[in-house]
C-alpha positions as YAML, in Angstrom:
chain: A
units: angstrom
residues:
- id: 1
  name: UNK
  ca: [88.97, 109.50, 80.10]
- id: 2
  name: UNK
  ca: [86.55, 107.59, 82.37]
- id: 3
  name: UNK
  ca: [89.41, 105.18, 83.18]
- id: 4
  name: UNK
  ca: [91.81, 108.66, 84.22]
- id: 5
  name: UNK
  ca: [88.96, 109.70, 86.43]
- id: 6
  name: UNK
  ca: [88.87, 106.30, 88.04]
- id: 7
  name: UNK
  ca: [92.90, 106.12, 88.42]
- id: 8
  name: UNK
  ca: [92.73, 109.96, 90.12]
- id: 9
  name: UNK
  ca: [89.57, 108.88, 92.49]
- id: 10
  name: UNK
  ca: [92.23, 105.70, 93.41]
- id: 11
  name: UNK
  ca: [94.89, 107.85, 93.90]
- id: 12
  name: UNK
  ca: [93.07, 110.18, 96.13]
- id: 13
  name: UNK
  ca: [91.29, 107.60, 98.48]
- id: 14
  name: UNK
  ca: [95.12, 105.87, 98.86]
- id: 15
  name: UNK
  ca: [96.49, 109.23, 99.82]
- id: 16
  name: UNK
  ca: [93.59, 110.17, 102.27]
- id: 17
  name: UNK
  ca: [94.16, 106.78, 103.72]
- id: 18
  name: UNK
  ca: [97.77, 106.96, 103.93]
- id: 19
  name: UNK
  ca: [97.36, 110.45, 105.36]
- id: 20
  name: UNK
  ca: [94.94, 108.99, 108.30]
- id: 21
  name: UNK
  ca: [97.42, 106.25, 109.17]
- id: 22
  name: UNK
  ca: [100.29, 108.23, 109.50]
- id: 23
  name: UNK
  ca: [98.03, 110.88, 111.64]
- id: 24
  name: UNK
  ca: [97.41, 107.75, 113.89]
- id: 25
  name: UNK
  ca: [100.77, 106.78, 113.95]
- id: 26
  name: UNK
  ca: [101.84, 110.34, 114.97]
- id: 27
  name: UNK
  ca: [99.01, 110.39, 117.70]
- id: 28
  name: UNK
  ca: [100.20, 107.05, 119.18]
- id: 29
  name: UNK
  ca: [103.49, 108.06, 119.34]
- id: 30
  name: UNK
  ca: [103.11, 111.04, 121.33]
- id: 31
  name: UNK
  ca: [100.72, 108.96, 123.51]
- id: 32
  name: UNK
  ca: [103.58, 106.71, 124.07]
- id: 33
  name: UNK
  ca: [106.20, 109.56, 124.52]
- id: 34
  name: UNK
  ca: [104.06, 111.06, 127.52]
- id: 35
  name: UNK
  ca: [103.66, 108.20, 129.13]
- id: 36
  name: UNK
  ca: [107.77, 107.50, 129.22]
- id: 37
  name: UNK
  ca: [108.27, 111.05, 130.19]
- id: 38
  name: UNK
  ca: [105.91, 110.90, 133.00]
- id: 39
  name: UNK
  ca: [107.93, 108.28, 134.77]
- id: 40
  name: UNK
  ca: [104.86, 105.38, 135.00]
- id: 41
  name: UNK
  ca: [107.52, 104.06, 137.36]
- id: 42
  name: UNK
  ca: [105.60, 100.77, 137.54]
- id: 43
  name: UNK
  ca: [102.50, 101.46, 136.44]
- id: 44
  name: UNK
  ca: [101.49, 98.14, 135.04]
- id: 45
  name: UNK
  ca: [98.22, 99.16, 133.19]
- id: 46
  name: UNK
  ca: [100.42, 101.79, 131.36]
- id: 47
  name: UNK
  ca: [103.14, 99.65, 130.78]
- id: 48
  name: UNK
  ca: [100.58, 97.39, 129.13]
- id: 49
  name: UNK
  ca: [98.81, 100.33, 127.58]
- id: 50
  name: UNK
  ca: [102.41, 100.84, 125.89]
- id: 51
  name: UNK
  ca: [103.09, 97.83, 124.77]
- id: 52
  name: UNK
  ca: [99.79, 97.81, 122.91]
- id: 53
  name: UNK
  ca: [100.72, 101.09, 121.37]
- id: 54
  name: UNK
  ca: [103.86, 99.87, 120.30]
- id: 55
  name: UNK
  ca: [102.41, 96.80, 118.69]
- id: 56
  name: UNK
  ca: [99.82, 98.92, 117.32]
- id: 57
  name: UNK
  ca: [101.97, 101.38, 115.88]
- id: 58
  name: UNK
  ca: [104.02, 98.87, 114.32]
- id: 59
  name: UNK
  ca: [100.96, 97.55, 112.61]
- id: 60
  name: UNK
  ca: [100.35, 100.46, 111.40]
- id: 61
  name: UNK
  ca: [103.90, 101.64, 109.81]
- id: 62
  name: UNK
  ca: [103.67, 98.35, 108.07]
- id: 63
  name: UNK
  ca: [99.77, 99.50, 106.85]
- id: 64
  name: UNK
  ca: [101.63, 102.37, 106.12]
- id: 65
  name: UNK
  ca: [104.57, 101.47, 103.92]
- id: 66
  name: UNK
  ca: [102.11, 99.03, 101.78]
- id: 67
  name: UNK
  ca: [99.89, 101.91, 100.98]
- id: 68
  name: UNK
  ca: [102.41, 104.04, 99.69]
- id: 69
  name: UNK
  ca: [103.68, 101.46, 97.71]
- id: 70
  name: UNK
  ca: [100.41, 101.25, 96.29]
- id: 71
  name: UNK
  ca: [100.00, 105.07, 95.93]
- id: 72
  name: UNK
  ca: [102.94, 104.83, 94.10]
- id: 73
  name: UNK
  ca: [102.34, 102.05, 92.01]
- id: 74
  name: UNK
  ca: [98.78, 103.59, 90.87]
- id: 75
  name: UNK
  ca: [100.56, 106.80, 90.38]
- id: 76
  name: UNK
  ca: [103.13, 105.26, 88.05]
- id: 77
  name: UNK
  ca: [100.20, 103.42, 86.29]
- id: 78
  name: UNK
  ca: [98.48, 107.05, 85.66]
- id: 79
  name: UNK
  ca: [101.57, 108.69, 84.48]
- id: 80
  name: UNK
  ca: [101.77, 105.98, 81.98]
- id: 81
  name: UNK
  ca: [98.36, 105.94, 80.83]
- id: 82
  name: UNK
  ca: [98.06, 109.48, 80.42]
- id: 83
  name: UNK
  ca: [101.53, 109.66, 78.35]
- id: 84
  name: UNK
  ca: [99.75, 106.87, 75.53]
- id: 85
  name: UNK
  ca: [96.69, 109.04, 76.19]
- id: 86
  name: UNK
  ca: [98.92, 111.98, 75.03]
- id: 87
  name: UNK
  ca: [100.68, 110.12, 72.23]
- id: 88
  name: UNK
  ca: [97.20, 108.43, 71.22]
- id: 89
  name: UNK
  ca: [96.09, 112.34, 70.86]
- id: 90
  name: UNK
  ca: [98.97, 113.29, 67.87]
...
C-alpha cells in the first residue's frame, strides 16, 4: 500500500508540473501574440524579446511532452500494480 501511496504522490507532482508548464507555455504565447498584433514594426528589443519567447516556449513544449510521457508511464505502472494488488487480494 505504501508503494500505491508513493506511485499516486508521483503521479500528482508530474501532473502539477505538467500543468505549470503548459500554463507557461500558454502565457508566453499570448505574450508573443500581442506583441505581433501590435505591429513592433521594428522594434528590435521586442523582436529580440520574441525570439527568446519562441526559443523559450519551444523548450518548454519539449519539457512538456517528456513529462507527460512520464505521467503516463507512472500511470501505466500504477494501473498495473494495483491490478496484481487486486489479484494478490482473491
Amino acid at each position: 500500500m505504501t508503494a500505491f501511496r508513493e506511485l499516486e504522490l508521483l503521479v500528482r507532482n508530474l501532473g502539477e508540473e505538467l500543468a505549470g508548464f503548459r500554463k507557461r507555455a500558454h502565457a508566453a504565447e499570448a505574450r508573443l501574440q500581442a506583441i505581433a498584433t501590435k505591429g513592433g514594426g521594428g522594434d528590435a528589443a521586442a523582436e529580440e524579446r520574441v525570439g527568446q519567447l519562441e526559443t523559450e516556449n519551444a523548450a518548454l513544449r519539449a519539457r512538456l511532452a517528456a513529462a507527460s510521457d512520464r505521467t503516463g508511464k507512472v500511470l501505466d505502472r500504477v494501473r498495473f500494480l494495483r491490478q496484481q494488488h487486486e489479484e494478490g487480494a482473491r
